[in-house]
PDBQT receptor file of N, H, CA, C and O in Angstrom, charges set to zero:
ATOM      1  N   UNK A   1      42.125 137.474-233.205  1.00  0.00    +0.000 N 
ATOM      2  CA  UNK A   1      42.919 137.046-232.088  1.00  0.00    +0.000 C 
ATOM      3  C   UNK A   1      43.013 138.173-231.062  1.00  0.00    +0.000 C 
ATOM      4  O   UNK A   1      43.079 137.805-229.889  1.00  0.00    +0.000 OA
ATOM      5  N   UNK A   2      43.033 139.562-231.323  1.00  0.00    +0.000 N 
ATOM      6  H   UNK A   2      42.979 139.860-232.276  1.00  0.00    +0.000 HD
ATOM      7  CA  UNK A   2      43.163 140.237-230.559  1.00  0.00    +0.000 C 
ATOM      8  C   UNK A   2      42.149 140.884-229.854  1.00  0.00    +0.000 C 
ATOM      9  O   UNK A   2      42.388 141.600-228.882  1.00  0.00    +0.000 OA
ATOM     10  N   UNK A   3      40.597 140.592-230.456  1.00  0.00    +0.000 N 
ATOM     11  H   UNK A   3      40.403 140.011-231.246  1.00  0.00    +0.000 HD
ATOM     12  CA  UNK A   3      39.321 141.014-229.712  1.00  0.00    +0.000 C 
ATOM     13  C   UNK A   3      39.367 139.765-228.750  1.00  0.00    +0.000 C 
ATOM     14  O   UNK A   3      39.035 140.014-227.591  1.00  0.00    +0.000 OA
ATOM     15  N   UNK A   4      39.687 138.596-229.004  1.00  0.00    +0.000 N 
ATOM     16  H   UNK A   4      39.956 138.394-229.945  1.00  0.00    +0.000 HD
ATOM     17  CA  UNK A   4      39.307 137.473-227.730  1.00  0.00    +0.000 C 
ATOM     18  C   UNK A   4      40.646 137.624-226.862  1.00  0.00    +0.000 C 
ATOM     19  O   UNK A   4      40.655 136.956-225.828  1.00  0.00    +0.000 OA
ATOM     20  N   UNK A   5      41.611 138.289-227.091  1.00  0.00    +0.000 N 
ATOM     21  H   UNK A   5      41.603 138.832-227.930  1.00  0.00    +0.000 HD
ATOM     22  CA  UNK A   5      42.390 138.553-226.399  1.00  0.00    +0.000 C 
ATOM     23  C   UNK A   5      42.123 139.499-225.309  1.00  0.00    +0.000 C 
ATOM     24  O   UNK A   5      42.361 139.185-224.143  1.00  0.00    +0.000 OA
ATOM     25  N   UNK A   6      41.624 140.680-225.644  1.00  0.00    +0.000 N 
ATOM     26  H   UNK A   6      41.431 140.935-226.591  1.00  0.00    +0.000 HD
ATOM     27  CA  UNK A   6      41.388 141.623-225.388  1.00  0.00    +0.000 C 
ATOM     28  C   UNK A   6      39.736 141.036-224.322  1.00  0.00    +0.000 C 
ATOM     29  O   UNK A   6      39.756 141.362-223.135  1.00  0.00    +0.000 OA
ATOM     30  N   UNK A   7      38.644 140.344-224.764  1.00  0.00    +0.000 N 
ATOM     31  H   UNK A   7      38.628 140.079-225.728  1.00  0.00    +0.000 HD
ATOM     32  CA  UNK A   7      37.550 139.534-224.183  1.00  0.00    +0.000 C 
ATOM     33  C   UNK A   7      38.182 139.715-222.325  1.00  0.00    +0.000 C 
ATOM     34  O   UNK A   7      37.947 140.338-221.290  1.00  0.00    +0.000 OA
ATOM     35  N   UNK A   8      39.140 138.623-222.928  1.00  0.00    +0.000 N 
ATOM     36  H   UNK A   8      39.331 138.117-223.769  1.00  0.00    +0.000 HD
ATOM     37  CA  UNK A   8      39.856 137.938-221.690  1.00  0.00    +0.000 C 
ATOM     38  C   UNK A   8      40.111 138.844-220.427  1.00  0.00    +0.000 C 
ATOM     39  O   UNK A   8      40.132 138.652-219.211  1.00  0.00    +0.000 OA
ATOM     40  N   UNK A   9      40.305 139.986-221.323  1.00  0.00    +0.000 N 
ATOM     41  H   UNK A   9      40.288 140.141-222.311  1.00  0.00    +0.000 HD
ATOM     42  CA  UNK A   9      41.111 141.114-219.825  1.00  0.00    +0.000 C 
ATOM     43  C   UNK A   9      42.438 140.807-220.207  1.00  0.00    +0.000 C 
ATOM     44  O   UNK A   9      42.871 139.973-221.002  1.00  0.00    +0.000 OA
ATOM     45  N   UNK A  10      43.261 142.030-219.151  1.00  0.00    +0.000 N 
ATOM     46  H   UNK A  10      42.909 142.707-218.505  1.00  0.00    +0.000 HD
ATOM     47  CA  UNK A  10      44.051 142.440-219.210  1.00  0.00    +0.000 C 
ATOM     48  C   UNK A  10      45.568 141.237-218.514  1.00  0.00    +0.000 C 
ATOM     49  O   UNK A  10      45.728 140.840-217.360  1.00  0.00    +0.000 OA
ATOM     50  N   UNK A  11      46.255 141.018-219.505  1.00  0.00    +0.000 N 
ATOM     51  H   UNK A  11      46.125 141.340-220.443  1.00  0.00    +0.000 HD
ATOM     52  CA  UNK A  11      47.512 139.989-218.865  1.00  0.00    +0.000 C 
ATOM     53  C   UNK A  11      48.541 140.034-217.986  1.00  0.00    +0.000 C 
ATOM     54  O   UNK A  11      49.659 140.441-218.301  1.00  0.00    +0.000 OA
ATOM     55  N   UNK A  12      48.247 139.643-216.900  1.00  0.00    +0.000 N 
ATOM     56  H   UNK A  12      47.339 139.313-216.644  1.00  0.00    +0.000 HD
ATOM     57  CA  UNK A  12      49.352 140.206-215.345  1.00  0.00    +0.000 C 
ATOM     58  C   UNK A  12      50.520 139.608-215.864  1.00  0.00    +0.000 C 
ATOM     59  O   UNK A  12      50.709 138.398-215.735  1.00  0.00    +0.000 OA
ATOM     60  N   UNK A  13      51.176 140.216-216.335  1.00  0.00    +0.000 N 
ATOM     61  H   UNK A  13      51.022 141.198-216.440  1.00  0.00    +0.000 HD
ATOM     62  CA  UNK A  13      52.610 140.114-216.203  1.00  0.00    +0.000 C 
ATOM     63  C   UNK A  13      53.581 140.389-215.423  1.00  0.00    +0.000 C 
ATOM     64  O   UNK A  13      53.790 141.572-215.152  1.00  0.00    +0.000 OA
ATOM     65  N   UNK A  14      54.345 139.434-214.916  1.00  0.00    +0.000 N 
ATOM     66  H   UNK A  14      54.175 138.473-215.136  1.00  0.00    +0.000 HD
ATOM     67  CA  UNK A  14      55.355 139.832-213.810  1.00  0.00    +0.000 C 
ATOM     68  C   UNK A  14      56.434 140.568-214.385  1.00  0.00    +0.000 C 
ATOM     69  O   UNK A  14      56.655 140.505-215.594  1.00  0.00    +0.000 OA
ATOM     70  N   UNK A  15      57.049 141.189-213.691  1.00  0.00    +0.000 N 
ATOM     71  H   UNK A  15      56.869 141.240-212.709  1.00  0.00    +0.000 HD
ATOM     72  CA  UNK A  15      58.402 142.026-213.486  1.00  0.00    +0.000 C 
ATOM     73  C   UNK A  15      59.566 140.997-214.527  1.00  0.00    +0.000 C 
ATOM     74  O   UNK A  15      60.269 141.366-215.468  1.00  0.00    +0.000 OA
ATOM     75  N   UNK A  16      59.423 139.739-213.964  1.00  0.00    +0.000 N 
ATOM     76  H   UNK A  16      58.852 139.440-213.200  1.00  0.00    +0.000 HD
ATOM     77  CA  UNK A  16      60.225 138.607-214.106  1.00  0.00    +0.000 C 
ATOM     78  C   UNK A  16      59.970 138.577-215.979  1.00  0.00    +0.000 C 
ATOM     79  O   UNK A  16      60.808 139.016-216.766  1.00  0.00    +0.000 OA
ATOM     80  N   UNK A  17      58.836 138.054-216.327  1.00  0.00    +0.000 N 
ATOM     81  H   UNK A  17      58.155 137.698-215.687  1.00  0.00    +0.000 HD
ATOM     82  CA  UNK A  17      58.027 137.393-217.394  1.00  0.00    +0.000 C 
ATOM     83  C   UNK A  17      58.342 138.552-217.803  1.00  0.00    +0.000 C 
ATOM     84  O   UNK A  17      59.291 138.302-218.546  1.00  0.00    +0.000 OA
ATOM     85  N   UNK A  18      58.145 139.984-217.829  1.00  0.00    +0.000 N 
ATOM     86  H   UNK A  18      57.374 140.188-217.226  1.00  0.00    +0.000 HD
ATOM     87  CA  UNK A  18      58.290 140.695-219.033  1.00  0.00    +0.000 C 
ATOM     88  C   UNK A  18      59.950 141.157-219.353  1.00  0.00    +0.000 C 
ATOM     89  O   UNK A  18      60.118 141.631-220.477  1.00  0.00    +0.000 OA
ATOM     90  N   UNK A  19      60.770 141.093-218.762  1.00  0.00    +0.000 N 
ATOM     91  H   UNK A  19      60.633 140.708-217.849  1.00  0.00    +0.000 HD
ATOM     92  CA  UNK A  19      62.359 140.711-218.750  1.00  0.00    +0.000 C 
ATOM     93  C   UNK A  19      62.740 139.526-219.328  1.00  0.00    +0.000 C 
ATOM     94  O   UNK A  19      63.795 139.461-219.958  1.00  0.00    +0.000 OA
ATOM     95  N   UNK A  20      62.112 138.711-219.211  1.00  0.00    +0.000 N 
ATOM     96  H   UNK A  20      61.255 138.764-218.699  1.00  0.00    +0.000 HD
ATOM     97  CA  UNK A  20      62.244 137.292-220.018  1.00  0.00    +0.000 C 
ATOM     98  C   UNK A  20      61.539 137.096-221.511  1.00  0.00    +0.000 C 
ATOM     99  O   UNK A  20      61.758 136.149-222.267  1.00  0.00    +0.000 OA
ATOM    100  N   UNK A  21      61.034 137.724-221.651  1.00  0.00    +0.000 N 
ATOM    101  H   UNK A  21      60.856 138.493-221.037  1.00  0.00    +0.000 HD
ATOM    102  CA  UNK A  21      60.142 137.865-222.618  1.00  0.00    +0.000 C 
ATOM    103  C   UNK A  21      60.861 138.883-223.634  1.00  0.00    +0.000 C 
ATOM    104  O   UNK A  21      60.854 138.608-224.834  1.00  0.00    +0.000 OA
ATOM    105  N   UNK A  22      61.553 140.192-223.118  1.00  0.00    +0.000 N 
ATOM    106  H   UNK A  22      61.559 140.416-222.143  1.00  0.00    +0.000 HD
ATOM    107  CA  UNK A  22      62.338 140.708-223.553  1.00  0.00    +0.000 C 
ATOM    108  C   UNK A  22      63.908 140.272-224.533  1.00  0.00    +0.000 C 
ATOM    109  O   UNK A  22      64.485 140.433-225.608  1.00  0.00    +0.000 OA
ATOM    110  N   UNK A  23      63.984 139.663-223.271  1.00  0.00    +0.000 N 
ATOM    111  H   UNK A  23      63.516 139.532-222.397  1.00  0.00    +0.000 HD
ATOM    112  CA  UNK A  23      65.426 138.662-223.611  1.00  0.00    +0.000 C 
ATOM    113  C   UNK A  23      64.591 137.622-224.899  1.00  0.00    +0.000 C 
ATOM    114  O   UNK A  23      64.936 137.946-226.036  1.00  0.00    +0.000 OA
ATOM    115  N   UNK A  24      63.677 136.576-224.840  1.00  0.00    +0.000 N 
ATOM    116  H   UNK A  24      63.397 136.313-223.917  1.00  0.00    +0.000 HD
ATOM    117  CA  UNK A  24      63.491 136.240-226.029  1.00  0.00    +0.000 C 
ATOM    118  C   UNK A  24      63.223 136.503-227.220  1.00  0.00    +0.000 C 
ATOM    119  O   UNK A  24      63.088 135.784-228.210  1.00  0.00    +0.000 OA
ATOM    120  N   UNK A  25      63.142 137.757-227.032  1.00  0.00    +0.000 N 
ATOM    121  H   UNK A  25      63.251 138.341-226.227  1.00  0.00    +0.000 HD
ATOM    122  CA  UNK A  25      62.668 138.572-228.209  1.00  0.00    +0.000 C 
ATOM    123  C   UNK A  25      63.649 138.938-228.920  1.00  0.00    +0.000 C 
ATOM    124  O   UNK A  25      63.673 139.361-230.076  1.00  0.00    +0.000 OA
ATOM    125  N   UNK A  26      64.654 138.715-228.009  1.00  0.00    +0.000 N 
ATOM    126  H   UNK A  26      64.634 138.372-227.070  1.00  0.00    +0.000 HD
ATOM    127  CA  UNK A  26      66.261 139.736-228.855  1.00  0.00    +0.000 C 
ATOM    128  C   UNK A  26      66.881 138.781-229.499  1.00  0.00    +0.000 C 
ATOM    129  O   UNK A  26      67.140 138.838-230.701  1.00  0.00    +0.000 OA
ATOM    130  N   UNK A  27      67.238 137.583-228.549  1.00  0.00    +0.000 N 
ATOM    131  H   UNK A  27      67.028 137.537-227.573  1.00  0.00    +0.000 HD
ATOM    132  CA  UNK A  27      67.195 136.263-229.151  1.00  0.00    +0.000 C 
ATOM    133  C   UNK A  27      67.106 135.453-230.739  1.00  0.00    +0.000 C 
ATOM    134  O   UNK A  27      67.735 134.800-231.572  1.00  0.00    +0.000 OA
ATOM    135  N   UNK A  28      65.569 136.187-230.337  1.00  0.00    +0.000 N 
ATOM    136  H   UNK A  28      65.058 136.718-229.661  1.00  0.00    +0.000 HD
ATOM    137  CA  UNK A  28      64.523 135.316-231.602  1.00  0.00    +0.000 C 
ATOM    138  C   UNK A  28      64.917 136.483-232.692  1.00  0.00    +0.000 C 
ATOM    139  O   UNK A  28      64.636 136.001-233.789  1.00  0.00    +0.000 OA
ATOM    140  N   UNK A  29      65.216 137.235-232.792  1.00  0.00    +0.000 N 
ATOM    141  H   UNK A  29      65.444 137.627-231.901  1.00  0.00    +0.000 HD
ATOM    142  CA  UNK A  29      65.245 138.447-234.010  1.00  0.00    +0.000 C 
ATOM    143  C   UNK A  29      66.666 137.971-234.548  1.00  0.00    +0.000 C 
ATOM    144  O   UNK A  29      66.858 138.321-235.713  1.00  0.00    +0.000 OA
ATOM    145  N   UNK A  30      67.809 137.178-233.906  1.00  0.00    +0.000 N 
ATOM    146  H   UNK A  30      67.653 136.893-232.960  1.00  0.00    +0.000 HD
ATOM    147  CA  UNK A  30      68.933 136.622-234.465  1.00  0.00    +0.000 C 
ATOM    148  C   UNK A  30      68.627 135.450-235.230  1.00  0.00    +0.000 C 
ATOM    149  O   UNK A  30      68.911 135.221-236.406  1.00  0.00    +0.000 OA
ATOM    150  N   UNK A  31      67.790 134.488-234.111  1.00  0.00    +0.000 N 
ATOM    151  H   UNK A  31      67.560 134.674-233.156  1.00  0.00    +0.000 HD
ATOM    152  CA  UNK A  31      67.966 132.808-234.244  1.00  0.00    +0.000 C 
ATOM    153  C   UNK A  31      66.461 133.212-235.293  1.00  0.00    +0.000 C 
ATOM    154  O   UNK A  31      67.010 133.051-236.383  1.00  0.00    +0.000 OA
ATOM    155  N   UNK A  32      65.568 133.455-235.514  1.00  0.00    +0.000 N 
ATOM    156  H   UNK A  32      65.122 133.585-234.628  1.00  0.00    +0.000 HD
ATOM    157  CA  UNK A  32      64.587 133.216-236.748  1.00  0.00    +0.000 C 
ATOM    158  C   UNK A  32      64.941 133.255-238.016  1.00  0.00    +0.000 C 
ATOM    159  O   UNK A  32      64.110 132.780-238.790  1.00  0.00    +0.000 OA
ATOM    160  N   UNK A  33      65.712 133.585-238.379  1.00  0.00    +0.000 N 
ATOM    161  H   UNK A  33      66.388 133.970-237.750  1.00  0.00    +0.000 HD
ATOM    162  CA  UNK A  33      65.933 133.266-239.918  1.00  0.00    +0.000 C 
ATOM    163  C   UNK A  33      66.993 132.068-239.796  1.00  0.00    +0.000 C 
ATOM    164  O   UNK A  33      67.757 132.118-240.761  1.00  0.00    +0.000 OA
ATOM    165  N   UNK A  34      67.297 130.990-238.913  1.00  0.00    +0.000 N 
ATOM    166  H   UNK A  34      66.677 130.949-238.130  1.00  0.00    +0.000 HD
ATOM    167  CA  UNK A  34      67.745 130.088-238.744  1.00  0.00    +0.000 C 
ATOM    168  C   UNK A  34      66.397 129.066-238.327  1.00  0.00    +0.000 C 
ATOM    169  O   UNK A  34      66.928 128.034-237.916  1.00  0.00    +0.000 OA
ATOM    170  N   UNK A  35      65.402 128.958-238.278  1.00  0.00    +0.000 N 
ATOM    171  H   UNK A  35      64.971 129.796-238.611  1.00  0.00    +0.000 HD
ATOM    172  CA  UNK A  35      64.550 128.214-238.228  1.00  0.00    +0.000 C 
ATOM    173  C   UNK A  35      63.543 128.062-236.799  1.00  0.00    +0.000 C 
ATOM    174  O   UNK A  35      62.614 127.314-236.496  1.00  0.00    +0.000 OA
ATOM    175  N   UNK A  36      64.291 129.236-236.084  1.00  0.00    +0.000 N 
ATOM    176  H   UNK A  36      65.046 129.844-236.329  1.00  0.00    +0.000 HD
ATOM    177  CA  UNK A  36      64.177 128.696-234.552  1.00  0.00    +0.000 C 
ATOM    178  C   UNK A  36      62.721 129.935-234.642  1.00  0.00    +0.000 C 
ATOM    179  O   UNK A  36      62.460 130.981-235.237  1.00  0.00    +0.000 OA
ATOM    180  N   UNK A  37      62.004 128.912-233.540  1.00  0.00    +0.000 N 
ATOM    181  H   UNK A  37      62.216 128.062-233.057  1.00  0.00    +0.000 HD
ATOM    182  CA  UNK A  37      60.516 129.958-233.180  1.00  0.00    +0.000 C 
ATOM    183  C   UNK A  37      60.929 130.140-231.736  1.00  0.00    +0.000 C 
ATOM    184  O   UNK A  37      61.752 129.596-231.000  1.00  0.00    +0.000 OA
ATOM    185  N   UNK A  38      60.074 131.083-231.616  1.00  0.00    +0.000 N 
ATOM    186  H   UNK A  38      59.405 131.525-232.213  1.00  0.00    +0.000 HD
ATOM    187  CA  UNK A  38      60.152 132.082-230.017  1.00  0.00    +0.000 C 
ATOM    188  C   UNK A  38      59.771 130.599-229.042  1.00  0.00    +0.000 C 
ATOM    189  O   UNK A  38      60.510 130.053-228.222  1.00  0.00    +0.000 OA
ATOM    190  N   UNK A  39      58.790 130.318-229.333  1.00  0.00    +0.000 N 
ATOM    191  H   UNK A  39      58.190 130.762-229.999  1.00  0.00    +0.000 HD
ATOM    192  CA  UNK A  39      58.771 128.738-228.338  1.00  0.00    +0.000 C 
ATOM    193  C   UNK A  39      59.735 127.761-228.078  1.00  0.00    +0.000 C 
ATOM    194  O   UNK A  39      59.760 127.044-227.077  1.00  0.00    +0.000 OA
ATOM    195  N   UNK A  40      60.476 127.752-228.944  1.00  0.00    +0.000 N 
ATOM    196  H   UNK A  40      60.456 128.335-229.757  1.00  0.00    +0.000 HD
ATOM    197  CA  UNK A  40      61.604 127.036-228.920  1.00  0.00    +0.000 C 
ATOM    198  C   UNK A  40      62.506 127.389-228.283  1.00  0.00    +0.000 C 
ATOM    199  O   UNK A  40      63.213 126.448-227.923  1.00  0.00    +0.000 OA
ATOM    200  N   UNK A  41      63.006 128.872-227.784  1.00  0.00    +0.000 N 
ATOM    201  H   UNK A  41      62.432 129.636-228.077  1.00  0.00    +0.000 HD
ATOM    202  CA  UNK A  41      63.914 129.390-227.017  1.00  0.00    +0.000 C 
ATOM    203  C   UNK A  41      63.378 128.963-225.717  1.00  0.00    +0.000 C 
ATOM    204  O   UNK A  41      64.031 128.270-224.937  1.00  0.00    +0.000 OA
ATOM    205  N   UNK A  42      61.952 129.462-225.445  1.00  0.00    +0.000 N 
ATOM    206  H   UNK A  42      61.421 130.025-226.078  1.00  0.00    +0.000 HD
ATOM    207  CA  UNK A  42      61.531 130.063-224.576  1.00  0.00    +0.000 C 
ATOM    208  C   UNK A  42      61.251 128.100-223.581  1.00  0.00    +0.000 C 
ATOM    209  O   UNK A  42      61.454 127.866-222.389  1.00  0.00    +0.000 OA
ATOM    210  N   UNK A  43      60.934 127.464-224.279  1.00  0.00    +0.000 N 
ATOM    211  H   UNK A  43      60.769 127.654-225.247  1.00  0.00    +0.000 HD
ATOM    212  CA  UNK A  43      61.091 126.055-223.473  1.00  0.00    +0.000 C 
ATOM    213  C   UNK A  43      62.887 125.518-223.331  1.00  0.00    +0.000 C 
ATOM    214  O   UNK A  43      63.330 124.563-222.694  1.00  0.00    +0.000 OA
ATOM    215  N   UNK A  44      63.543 126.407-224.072  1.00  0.00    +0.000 N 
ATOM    216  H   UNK A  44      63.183 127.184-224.590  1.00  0.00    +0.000 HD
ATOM    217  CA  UNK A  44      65.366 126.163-223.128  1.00  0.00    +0.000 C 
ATOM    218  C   UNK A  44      65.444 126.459-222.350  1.00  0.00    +0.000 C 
ATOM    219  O   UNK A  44      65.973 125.947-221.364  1.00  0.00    +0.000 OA
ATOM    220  N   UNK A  45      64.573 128.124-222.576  1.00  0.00    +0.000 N 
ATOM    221  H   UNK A  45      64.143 128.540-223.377  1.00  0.00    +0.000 HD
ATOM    222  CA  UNK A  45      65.094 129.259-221.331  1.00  0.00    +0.000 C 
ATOM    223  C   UNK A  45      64.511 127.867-219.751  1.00  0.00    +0.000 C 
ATOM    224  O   UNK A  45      65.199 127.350-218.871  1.00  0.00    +0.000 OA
ATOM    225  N   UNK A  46      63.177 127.751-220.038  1.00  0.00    +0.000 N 
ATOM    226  H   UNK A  46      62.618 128.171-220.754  1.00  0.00    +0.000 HD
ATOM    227  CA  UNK A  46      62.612 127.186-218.943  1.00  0.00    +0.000 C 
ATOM    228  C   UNK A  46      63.366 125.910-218.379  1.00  0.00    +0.000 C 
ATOM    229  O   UNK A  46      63.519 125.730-217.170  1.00  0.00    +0.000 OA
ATOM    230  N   UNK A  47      63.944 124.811-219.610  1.00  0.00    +0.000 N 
ATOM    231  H   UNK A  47      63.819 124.957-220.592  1.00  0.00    +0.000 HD
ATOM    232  CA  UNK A  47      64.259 124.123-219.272  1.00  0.00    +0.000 C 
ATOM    233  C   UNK A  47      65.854 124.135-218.213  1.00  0.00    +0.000 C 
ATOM    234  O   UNK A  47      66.098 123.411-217.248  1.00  0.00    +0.000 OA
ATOM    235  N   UNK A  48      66.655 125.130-218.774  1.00  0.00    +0.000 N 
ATOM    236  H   UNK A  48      66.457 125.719-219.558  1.00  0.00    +0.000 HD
ATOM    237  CA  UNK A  48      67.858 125.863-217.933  1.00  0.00    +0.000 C 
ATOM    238  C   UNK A  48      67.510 126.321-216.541  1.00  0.00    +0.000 C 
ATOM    239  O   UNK A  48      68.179 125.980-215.565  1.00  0.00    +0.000 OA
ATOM    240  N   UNK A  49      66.405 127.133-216.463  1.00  0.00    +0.000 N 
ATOM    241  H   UNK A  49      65.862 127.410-217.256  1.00  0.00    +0.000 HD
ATOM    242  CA  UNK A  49      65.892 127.485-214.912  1.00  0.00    +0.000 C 
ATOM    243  C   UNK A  49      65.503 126.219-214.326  1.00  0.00    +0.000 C 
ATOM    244  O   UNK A  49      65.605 126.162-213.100  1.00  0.00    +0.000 OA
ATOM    245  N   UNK A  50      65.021 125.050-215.015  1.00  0.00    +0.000 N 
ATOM    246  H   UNK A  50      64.937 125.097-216.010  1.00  0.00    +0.000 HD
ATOM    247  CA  UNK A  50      64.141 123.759-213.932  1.00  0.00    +0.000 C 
ATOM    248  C   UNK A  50      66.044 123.288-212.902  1.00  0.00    +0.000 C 
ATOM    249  O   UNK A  50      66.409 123.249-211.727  1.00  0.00    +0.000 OA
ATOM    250  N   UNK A  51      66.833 122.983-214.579  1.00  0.00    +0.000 N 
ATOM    251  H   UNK A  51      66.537 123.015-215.534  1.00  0.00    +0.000 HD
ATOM    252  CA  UNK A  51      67.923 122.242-214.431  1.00  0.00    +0.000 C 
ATOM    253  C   UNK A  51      69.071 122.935-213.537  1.00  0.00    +0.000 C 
ATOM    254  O   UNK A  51      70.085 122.339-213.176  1.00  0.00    +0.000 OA
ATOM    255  N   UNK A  52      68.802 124.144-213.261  1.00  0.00    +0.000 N 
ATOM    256  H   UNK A  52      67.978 124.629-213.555  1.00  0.00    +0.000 HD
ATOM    257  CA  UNK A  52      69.553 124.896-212.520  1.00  0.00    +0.000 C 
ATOM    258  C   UNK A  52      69.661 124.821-211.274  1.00  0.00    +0.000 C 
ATOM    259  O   UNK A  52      70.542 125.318-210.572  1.00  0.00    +0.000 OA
ATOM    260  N   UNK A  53      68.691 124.144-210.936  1.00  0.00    +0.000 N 
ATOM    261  H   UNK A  53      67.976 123.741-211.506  1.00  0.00    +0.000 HD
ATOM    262  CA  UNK A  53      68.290 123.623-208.818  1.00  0.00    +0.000 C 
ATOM    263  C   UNK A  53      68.603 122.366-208.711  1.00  0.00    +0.000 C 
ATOM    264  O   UNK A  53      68.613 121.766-207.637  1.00  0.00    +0.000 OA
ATOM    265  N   UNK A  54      68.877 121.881-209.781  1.00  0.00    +0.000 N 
ATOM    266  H   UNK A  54      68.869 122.369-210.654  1.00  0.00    +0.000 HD
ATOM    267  CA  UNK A  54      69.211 120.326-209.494  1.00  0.00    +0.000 C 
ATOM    268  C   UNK A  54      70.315 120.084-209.118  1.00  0.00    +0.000 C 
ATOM    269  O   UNK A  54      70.646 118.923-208.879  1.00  0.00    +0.000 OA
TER     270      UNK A  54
């Protein structure tokens, strides 16, 4: 996974995305031994930012 990762080039990460990414990480190190995967936060987090302009 990490040579075709690596294939790909290097991953532009925003300012934003790696602060968010952060935050799920801290998150997920509580909520994982409760069942929850990093994807699972990380489509709230998104779904909270869509629902937030509405």
């Amino acid at each position: 996974m990490v040579a075709e990762t690596r294939a790909r080039g290097t991953a532009l990460w925003s300012e934003e995305e790696k602060k968010m990414t952060a935050i799920i990480a801290k998150a997920w190190v509580l909520l994982a031994p409760l069942g929850v995967e990093t994807a699972d936060i990380r489509r709230l987090v998104e779904k909270a930012v869509r629902n937030a302009w509405k």
